[in-house]
C-alpha positions as CSV (number, residue, x, y, z in Angstrom):
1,X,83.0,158.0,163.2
2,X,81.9,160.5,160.5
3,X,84.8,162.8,159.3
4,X,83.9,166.5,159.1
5,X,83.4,169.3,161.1
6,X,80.4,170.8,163.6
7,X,79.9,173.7,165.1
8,X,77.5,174.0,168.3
9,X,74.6,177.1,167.5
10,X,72.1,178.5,170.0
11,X,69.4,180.2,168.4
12,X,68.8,183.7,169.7
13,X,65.2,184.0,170.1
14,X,64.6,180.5,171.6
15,X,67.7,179.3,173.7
16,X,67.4,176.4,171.4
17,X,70.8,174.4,170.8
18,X,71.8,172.9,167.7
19,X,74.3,170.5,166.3
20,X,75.8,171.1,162.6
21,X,77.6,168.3,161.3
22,X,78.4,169.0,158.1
23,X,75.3,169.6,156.1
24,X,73.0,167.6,158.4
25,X,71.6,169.4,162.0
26,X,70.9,167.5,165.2
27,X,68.4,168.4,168.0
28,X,67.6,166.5,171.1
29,X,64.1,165.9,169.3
30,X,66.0,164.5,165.8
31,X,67.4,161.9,168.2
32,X,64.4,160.5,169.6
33,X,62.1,161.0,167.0
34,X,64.5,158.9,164.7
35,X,64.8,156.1,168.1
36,X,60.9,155.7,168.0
37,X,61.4,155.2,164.1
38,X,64.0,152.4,164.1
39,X,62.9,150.9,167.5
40,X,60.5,148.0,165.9
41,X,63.7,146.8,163.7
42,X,65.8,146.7,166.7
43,X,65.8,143.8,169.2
44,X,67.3,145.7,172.4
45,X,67.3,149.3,173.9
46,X,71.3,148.6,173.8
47,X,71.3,147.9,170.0
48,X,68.9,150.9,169.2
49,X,71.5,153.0,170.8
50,X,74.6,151.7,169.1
51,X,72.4,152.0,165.6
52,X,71.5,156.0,166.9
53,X,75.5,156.2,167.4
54,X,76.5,154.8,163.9
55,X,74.1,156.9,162.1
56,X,75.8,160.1,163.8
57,X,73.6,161.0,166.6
58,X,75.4,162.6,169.4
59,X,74.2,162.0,173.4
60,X,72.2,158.9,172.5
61,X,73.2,157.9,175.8
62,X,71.9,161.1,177.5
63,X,68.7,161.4,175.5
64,X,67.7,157.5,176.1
65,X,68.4,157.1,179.6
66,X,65.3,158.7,181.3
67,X,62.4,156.1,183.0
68,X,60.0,157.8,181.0
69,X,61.4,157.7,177.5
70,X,62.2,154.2,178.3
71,X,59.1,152.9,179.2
72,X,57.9,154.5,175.7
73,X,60.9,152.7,173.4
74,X,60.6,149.4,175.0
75,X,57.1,147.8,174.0
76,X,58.3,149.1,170.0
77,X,61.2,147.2,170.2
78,X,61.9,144.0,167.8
79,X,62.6,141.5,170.7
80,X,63.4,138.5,168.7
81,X,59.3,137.8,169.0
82,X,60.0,136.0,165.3
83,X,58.0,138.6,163.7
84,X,59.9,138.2,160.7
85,X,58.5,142.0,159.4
86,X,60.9,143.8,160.7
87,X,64.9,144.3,159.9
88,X,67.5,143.7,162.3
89,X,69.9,146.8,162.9
């Protein structure tokens, strides 16, 4: 778990909610941006998630679990196809 604090901010002119942890923000699009970045080195939609979680993403759970953001993630992923290019989370 990182140590620090957050604070939850809704922008005014948007509705938009965002995460600040520290010096770093979060929005729902940081999350799955960064899961279609790291999905070819990961070998499982499981062990994306848990690398989402350790790098202080919030909701991976949440913002992963729909049919069509699945069907997306799962062709990138690493599944142990012996590519060899790609690093293991």
């Amino acid at each position: 778990m990182i140590a620090g604090t957050f604070a939850k901010l809704t922008c005014d002119s948007c509705s938009v909610g965002v995460t600040v942890y520290g010096t770093r923000t979060m929005t729902s699009a940081n999350v799955i941006e960064r899961a279609f970045q790291i999905a070819p080195e990961c070998e499982s939609l499981a062990e994306l998630k848990r690398r989402l979680i350790r790098e202080g993403y919030f909701q991976v759970e949440a913002h992963l679990s729909g049919r069509q953001i699945k069907s997306q993630i799962m062709p990138l992923l690493n599944a142990g196809l012996g590519q060899g290019v790609a690093k293991r989370c």
